[in-house]
Backbone as CSV, one residue per row, in Angstrom:
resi,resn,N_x,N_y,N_z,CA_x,CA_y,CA_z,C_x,C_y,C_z
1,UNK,0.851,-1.192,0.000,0.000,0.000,0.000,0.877,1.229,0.000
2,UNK,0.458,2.097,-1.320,1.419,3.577,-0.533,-0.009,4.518,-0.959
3,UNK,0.422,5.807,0.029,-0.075,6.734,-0.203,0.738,7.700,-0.960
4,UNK,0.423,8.383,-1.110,1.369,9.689,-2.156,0.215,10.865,-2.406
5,UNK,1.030,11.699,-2.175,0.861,13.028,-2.905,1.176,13.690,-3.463
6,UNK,1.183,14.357,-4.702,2.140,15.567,-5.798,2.628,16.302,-5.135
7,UNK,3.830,16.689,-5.759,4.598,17.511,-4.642,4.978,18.339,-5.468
8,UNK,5.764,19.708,-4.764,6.738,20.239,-5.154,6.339,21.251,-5.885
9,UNK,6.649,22.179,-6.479,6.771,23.131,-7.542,7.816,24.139,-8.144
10,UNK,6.856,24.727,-9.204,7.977,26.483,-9.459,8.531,26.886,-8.468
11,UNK,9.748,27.109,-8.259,9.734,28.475,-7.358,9.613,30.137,-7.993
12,UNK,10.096,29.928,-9.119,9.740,31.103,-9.272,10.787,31.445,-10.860
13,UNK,10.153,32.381,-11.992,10.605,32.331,-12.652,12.898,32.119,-13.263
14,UNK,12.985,31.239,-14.323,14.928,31.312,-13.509,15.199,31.685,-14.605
15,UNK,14.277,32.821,-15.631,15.035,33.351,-16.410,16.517,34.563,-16.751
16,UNK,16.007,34.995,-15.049,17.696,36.180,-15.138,18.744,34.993,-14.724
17,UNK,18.882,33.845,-13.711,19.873,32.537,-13.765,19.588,32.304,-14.966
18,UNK,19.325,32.034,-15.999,18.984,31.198,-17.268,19.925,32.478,-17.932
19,UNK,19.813,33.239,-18.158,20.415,34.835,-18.338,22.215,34.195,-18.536
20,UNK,22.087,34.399,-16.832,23.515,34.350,-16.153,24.512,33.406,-16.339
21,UNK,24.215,32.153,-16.273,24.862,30.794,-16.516,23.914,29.680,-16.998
22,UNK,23.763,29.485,-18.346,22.966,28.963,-18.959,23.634,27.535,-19.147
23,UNK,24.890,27.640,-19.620,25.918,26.897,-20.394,25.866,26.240,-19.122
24,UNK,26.704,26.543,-17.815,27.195,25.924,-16.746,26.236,25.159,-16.170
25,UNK,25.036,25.394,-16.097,23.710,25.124,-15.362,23.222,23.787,-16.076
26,UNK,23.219,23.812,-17.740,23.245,22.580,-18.282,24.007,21.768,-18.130
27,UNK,25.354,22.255,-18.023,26.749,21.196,-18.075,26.794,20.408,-16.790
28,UNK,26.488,21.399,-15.719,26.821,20.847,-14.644,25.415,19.438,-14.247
29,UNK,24.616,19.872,-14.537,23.026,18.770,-13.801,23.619,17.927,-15.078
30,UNK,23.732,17.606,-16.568,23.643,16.672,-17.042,25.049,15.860,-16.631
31,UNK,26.440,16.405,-16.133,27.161,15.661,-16.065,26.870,14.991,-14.344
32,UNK,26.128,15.821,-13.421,25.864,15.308,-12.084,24.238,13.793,-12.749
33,UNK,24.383,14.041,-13.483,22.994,12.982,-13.697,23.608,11.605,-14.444
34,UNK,24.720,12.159,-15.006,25.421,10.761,-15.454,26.471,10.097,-14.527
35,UNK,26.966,10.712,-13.568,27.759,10.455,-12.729,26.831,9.982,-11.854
36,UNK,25.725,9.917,-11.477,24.984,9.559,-10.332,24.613,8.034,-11.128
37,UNK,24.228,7.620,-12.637,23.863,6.861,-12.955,25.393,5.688,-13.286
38,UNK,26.624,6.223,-13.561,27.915,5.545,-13.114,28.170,4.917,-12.074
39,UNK,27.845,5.396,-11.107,28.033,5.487,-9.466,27.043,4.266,-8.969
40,UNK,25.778,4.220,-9.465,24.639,3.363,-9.161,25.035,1.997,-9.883
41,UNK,25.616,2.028,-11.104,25.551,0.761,-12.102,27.033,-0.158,-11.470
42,UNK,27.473,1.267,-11.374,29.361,-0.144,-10.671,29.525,0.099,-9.117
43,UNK,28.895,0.205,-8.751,28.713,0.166,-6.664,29.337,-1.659,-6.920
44,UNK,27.990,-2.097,-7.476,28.327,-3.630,-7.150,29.721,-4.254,-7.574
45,UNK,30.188,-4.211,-8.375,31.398,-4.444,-9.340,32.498,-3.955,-8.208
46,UNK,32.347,-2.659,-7.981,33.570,-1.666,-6.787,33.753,-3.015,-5.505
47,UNK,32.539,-3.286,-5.523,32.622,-4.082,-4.435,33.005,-5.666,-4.627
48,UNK,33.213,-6.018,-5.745,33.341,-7.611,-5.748,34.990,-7.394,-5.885
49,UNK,34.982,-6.147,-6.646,37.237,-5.810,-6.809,37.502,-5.768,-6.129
50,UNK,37.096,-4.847,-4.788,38.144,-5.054,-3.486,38.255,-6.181,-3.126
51,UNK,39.676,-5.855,-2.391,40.301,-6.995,-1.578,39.154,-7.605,-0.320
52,UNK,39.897,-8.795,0.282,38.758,-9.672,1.168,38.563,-8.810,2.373
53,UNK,39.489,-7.907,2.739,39.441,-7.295,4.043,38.018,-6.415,3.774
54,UNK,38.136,-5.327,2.277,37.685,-4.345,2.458,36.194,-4.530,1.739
55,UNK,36.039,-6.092,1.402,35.063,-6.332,1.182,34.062,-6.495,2.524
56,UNK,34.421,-7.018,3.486,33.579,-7.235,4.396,32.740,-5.919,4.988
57,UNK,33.900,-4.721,4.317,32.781,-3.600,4.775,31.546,-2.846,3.954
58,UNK,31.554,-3.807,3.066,30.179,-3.620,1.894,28.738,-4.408,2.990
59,UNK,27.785,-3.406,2.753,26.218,-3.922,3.045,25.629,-3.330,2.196
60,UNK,24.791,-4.478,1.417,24.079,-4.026,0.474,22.053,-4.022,0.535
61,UNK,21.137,-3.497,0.321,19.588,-3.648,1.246,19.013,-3.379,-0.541
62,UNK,18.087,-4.195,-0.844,17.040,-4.258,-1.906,15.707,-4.241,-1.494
63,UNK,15.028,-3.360,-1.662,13.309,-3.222,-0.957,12.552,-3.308,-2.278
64,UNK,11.682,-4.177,-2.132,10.221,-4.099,-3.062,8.604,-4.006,-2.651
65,UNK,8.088,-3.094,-2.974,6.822,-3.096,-2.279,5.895,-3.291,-3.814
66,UNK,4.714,-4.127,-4.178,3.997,-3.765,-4.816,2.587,-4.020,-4.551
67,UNK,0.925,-3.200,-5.032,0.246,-3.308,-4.989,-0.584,-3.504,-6.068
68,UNK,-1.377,-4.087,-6.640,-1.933,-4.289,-7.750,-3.941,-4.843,-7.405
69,UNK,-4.654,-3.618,-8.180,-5.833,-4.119,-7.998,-6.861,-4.112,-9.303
70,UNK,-7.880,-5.090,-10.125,-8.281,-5.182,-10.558,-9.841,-5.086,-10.240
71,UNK,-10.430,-4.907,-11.714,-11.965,-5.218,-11.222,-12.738,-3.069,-11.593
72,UNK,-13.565,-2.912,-11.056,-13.898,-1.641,-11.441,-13.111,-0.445,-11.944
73,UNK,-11.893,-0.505,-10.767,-10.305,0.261,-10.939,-8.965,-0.360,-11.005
74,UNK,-8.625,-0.556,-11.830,-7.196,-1.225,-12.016,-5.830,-0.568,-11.331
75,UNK,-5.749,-0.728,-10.386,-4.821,0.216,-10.061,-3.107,-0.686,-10.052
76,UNK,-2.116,-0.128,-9.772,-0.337,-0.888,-9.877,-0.098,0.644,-9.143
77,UNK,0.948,-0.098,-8.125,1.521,1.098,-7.155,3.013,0.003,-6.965
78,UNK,4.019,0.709,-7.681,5.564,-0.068,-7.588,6.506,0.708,-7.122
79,UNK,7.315,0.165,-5.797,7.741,0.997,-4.842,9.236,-0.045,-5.162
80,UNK,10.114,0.790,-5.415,11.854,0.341,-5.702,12.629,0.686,-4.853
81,UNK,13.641,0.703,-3.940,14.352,1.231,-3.038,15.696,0.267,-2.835
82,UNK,16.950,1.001,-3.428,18.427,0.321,-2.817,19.132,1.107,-2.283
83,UNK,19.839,0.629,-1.396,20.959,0.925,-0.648,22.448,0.271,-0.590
84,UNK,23.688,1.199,-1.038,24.797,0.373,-0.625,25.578,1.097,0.067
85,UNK,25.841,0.748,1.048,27.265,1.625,2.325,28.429,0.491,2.418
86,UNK,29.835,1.075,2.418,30.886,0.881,2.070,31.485,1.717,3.286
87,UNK,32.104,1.061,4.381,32.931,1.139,5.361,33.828,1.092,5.463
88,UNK,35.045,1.332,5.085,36.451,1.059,4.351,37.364,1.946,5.787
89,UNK,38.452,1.553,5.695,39.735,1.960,6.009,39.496,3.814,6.143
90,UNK,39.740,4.410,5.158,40.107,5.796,5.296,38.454,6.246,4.769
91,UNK,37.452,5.612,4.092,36.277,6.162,3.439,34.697,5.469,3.442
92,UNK,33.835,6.055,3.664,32.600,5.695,3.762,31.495,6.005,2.348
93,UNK,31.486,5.067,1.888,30.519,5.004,0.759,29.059,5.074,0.824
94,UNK,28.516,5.824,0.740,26.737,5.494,0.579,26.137,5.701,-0.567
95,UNK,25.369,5.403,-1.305,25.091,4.979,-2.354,23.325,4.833,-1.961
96,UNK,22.266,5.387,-2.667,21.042,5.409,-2.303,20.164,5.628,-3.804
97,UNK,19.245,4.961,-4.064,18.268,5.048,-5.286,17.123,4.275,-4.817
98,UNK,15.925,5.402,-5.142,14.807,5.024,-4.498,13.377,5.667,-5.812
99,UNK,12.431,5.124,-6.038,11.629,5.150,-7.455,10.201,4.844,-6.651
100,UNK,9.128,5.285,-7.255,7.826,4.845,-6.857,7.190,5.430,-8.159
101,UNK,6.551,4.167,-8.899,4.762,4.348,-9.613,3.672,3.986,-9.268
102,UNK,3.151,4.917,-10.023,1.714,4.293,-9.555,0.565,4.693,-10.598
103,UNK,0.215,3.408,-10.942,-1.094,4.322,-12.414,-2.791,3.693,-11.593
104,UNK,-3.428,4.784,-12.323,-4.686,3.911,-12.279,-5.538,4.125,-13.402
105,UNK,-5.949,2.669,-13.769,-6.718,2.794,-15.164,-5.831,3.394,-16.111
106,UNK,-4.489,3.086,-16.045,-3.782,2.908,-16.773,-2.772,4.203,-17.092
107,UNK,-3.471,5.093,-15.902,-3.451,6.944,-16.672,-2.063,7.193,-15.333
108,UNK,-1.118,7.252,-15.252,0.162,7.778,-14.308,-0.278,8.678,-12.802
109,UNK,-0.492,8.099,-12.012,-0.575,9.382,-10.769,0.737,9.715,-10.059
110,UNK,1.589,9.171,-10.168,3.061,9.535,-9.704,3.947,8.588,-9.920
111,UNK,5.030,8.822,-10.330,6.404,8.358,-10.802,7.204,9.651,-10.421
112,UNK,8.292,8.826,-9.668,9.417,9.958,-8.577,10.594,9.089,-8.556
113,UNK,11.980,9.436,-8.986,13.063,8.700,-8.932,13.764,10.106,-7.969
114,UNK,14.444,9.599,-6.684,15.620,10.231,-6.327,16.386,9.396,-5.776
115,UNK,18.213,9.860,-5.823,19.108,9.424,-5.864,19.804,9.645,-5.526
116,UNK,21.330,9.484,-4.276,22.122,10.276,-4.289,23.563,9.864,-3.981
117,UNK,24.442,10.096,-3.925,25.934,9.110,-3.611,26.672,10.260,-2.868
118,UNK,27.222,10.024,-1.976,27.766,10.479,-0.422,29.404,9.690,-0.233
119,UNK,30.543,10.518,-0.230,31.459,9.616,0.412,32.255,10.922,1.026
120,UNK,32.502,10.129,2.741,32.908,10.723,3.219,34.156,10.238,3.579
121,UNK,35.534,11.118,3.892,36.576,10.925,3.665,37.055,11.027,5.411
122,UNK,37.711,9.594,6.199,37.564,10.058,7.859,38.702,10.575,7.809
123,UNK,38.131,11.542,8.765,39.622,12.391,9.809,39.672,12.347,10.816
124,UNK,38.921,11.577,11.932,38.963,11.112,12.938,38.201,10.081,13.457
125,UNK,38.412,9.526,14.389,37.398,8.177,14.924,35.778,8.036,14.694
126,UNK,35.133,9.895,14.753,33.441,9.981,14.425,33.682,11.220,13.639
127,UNK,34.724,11.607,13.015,34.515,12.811,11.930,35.717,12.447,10.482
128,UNK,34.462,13.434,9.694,34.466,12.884,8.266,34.791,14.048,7.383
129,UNK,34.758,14.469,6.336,34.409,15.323,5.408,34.008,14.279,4.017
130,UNK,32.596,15.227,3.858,32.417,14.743,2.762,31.496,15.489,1.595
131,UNK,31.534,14.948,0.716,31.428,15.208,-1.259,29.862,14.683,-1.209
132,UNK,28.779,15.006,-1.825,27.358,14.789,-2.026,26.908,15.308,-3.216
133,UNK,26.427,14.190,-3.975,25.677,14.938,-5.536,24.164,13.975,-5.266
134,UNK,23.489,15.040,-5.654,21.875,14.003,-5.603,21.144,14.809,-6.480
135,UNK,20.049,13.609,-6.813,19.367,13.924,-8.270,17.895,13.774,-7.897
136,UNK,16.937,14.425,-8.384,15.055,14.335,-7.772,14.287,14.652,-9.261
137,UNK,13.768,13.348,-9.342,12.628,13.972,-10.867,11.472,13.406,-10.494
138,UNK,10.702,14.316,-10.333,9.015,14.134,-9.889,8.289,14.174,-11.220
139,UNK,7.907,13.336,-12.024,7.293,13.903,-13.075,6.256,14.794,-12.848
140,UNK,5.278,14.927,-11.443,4.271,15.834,-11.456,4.357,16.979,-10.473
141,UNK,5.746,17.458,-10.727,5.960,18.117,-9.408,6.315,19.657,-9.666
142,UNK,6.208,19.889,-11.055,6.740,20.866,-12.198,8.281,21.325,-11.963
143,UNK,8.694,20.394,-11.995,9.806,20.476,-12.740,10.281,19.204,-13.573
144,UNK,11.658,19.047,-14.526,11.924,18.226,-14.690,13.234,17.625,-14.340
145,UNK,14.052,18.552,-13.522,14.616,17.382,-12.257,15.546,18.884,-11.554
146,UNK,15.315,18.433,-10.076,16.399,19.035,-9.173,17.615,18.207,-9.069
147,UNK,18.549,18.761,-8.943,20.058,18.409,-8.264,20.819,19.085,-7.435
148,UNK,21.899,18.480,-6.390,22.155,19.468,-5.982,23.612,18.894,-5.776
149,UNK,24.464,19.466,-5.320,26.327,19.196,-5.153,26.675,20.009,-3.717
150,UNK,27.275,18.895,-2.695,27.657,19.923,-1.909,28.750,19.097,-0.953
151,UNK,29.265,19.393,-0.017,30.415,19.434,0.327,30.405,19.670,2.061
152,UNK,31.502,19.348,2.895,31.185,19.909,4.581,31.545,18.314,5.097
153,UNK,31.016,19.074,6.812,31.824,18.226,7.563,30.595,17.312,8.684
154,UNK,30.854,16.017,8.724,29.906,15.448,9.700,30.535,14.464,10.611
155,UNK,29.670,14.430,11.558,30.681,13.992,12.862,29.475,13.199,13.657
156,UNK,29.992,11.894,14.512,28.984,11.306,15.051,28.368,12.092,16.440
157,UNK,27.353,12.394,16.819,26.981,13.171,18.009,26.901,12.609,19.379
158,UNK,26.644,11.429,19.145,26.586,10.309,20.002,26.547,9.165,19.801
159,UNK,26.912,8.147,20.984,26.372,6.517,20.323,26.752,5.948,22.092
160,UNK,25.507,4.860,21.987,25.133,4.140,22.890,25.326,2.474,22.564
161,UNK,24.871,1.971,23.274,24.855,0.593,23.450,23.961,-0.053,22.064
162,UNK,22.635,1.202,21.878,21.145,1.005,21.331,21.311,2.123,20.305
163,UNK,21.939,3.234,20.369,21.188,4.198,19.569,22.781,4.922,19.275
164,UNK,22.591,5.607,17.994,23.578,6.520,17.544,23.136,7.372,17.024
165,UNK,23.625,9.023,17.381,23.368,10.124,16.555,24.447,10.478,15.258
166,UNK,24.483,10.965,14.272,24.996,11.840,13.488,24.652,12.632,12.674
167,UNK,25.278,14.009,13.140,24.930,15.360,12.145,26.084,15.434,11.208
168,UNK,25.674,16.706,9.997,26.292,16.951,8.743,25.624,18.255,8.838
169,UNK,27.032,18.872,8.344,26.135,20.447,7.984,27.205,20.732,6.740
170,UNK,27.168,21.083,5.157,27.739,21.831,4.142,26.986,22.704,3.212
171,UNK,27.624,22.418,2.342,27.295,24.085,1.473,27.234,23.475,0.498
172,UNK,26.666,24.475,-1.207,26.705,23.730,-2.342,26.312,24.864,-3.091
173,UNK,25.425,23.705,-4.163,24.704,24.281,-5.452,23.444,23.731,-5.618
174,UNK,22.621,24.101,-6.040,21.106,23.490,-6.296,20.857,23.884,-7.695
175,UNK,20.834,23.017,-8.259,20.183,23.309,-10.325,18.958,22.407,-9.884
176,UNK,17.889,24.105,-10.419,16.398,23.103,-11.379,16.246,23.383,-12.478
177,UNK,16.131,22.745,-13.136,14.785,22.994,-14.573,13.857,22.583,-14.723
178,UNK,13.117,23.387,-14.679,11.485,23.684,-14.632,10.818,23.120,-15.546
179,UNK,9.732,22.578,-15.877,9.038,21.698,-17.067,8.671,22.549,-17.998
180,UNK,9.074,24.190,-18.444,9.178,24.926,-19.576,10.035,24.724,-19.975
181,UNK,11.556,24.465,-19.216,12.885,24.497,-19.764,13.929,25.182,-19.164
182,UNK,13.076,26.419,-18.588,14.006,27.570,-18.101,14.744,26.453,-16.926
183,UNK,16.121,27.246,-16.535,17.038,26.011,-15.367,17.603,27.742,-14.179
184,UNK,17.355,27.231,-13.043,17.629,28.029,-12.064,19.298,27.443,-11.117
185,UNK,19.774,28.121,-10.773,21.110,27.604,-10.004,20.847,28.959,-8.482
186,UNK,21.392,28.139,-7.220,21.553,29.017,-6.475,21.971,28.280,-5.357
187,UNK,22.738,29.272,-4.626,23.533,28.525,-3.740,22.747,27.957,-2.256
188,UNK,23.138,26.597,-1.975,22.314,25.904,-0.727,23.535,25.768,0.571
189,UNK,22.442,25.410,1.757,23.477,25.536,2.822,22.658,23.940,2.846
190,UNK,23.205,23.110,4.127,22.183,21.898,4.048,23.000,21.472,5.570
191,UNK,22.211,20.827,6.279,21.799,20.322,7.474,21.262,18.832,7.632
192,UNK,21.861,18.195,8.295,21.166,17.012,8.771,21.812,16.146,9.673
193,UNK,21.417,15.066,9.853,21.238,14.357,10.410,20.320,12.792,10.466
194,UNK,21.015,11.526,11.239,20.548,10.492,10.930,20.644,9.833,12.357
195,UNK,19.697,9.506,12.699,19.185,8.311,13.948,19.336,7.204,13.928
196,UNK,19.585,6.401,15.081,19.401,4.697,14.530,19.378,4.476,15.893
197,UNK,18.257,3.552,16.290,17.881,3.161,17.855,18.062,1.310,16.759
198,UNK,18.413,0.709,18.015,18.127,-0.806,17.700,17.254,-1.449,19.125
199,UNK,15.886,-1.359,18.626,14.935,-1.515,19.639,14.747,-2.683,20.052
200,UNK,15.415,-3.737,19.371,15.434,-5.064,19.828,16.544,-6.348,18.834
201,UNK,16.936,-6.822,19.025,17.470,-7.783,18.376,17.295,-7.988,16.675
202,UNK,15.759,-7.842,17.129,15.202,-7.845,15.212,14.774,-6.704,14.410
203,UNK,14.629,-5.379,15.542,13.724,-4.303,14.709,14.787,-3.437,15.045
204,UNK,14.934,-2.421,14.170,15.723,-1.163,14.174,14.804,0.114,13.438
205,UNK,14.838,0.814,14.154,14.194,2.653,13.917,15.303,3.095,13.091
206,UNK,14.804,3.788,12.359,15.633,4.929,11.592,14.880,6.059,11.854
207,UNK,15.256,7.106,11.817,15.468,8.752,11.268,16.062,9.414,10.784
208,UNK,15.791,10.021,9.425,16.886,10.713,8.689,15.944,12.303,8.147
209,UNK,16.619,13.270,8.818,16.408,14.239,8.750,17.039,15.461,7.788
210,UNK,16.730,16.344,6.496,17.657,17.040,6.094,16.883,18.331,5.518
211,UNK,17.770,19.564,5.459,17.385,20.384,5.281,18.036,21.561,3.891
212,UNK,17.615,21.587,3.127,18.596,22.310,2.014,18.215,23.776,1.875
213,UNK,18.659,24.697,2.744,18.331,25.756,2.539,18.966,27.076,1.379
214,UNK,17.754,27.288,0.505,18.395,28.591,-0.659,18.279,29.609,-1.167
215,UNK,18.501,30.354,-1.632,17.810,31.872,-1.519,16.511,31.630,-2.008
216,UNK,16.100,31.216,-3.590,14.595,30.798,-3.890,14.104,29.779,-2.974
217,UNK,13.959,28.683,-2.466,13.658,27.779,-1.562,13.758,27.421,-0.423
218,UNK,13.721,26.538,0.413,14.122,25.833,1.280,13.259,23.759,1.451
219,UNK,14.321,23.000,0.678,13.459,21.919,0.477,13.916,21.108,1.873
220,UNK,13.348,20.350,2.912,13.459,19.436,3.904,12.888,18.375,3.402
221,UNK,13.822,16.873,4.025,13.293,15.927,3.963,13.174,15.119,5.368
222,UNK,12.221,14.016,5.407,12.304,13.613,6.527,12.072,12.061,6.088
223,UNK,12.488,11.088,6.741,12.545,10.060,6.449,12.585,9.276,7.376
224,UNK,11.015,8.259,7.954,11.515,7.527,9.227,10.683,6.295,8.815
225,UNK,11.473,4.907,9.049,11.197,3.584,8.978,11.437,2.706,10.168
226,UNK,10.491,1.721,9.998,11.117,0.639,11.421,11.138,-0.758,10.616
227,UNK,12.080,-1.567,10.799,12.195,-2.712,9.929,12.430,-3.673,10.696
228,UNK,12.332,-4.880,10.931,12.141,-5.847,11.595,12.290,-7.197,11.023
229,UNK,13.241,-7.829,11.025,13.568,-9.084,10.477,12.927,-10.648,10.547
230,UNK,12.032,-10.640,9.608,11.216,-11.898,8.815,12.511,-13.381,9.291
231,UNK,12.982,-13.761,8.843,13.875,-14.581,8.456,15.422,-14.504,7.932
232,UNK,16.482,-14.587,8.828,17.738,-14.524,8.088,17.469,-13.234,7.530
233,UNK,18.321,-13.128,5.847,18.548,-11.825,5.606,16.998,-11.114,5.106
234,UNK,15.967,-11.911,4.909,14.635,-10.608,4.659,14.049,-10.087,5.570
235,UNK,13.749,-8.739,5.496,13.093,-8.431,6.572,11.969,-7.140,6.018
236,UNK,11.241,-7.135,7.092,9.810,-6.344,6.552,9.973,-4.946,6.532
237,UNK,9.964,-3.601,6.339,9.928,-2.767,6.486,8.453,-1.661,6.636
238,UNK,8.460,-0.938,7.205,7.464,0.255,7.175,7.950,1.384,7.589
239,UNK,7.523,2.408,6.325,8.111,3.791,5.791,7.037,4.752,5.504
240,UNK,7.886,6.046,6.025,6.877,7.214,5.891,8.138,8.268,5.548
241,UNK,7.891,8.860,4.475,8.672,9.733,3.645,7.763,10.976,3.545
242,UNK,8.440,12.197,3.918,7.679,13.427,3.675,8.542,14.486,3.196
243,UNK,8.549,15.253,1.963,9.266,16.326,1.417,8.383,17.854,1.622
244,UNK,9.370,18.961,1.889,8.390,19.851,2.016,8.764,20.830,1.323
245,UNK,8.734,21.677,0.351,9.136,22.501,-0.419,8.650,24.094,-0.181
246,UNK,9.106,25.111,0.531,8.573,26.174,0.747,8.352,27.353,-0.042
247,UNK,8.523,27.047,-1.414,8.095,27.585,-2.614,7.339,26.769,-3.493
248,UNK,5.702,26.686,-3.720,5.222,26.057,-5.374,4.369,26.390,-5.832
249,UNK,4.644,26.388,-6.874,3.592,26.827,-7.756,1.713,26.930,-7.307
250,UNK,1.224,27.511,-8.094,-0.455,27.496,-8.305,-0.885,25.687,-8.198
251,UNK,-1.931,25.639,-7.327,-2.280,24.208,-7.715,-1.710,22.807,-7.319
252,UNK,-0.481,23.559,-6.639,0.502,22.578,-6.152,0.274,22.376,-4.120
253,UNK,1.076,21.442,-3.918,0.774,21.637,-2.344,2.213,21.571,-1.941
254,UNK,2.666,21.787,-1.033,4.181,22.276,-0.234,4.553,21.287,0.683
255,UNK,3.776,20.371,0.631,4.234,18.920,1.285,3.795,17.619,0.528
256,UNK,4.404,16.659,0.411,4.252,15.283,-0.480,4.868,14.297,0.547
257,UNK,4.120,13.606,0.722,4.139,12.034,1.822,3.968,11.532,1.085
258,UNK,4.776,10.559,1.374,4.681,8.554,0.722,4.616,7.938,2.209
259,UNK,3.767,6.677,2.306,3.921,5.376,3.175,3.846,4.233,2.348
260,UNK,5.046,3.323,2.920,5.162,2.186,2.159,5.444,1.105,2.985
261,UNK,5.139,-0.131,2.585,5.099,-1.107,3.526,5.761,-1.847,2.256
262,UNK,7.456,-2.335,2.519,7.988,-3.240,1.619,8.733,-4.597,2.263
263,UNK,9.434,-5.336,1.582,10.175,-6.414,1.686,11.459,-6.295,1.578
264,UNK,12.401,-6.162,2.191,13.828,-5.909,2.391,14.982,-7.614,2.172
265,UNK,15.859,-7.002,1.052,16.626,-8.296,1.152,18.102,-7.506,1.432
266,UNK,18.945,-8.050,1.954,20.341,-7.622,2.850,21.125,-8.789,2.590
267,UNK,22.071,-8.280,1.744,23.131,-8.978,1.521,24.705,-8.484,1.643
């Protein structure tokens, strides 16, 4: 089962950016959109080359949720979600691609791919610096895809027996182009943070919190699941995803929730 709502919008016309750096604004989102799709296709491969040591610090998570109903309304709701983190010696890999459709009667009510690859470089026992490119295409969200590039420092805040904190705070770039064409660039600050309680042997909480603040916008995400292990490596998940965009368009709404209830495989 998911719920969903359209999200997102205009912020606001990006024809004086469109003006300003037209050239750069293209160059940069199409080469951050092929590098994100590089990054996604050889994760696995990166990981079968390393050596035996630095393999053991690969975990890899595959989620599938689907719903399908026939009869008066035909409906298909297909929920995709991977994860790969890479624990290494001097560097931390994360690697994230996550997709949801959904038609009914055949006609599209949402299709949303975002994506993003994270490696942070350690400089101490709970601090890092690290590099972030991520990619967002809502087909109904008016635009036709955000990206953003950014950079900074994150450090663990705490950790317990049960639970660990860590924040991130850097800086960047944010490219949209808008579903006319026009493409906006402007500089983001970004904030976050990630939770992890292990509430029992089999179930673990997440929270992942982030904030991209920019002169046209300010987009937050929030992201909290509890997953709980079925058998060996599958385990069940339940997810509630909420984006909030403080600029959109006419017609649009400034918050978009997903809940999803999927199947997790961990290898």
């Amino acid at each position: 089962m998911f719920v969903t709502l359209t999200q997102v919008g205009l912020l606001k016309s990006g024809r004086s950016s469109r003006l300003a750096a037209p050239l750069l604004a293209n160059v940069l989102a199409k080469m951050l959109a092929k590098m994100l799709a590089v990054v996604l296709v050889m994760t696995p491969f990166f990981a079968m080359a390393a050596d035996e040591e630095d393999a053991q610090g690969w975990t890899n998570e595959v989620e599938l949720g689907l719903v399908a109903t026939s009869g008066n309304t035909d409906t298909e709701n297909l929920k995709f979600r991977a994860d790969s983190l890479a624990n290494l010696d001097k560097f931390l890999h994360n690697v994230h691609f996550d997709s949801l459709r959904a038609t009914t009667d055949g006609e599209i009510t949402a299709q949303k791919l975002y994506a993003f690859y994270q490696a942070d470089y350690k400089i101490g026992e709970n601090r890092s610096m690290f590099g972030r490119v991520s990619y967002d295409n809502d087909r109904l969200s008016g635009f036709n895809y955000q990206a953003d590039m950014t950079v900074g420092y994150s450090q663990r805040l705490f950790t317990t027996e049960a639970m660990r904190l860590t924040g991130a705070a850097g800086a960047g770039m944010r490219i949209t182009e808008f579903d006319s064409g026009d493409q906006q660039e402007e500089p983001i600050v970004r904030l976050a943070a990630v939770y992890l309680w292990d509430v029992s042997d089999n179930a673990v909480f997440q929270q992942k919190l982030s904030t991209e603040i920019g002169n046209e916008s300010t987009v937050t995400r929030s992201d909290s699941s509890i997953k709980a292990t079925i058998s060996g490596s599958l385990s069940m998940k339940i997810a509630l995803t909420v984006k909030h965009n403080s600029v959109v368009p006419v017609d649009r709404k400034k918050t978009d929730t997903e809940t999803s209830f999927t199947l997790v495989y961990g290898f």
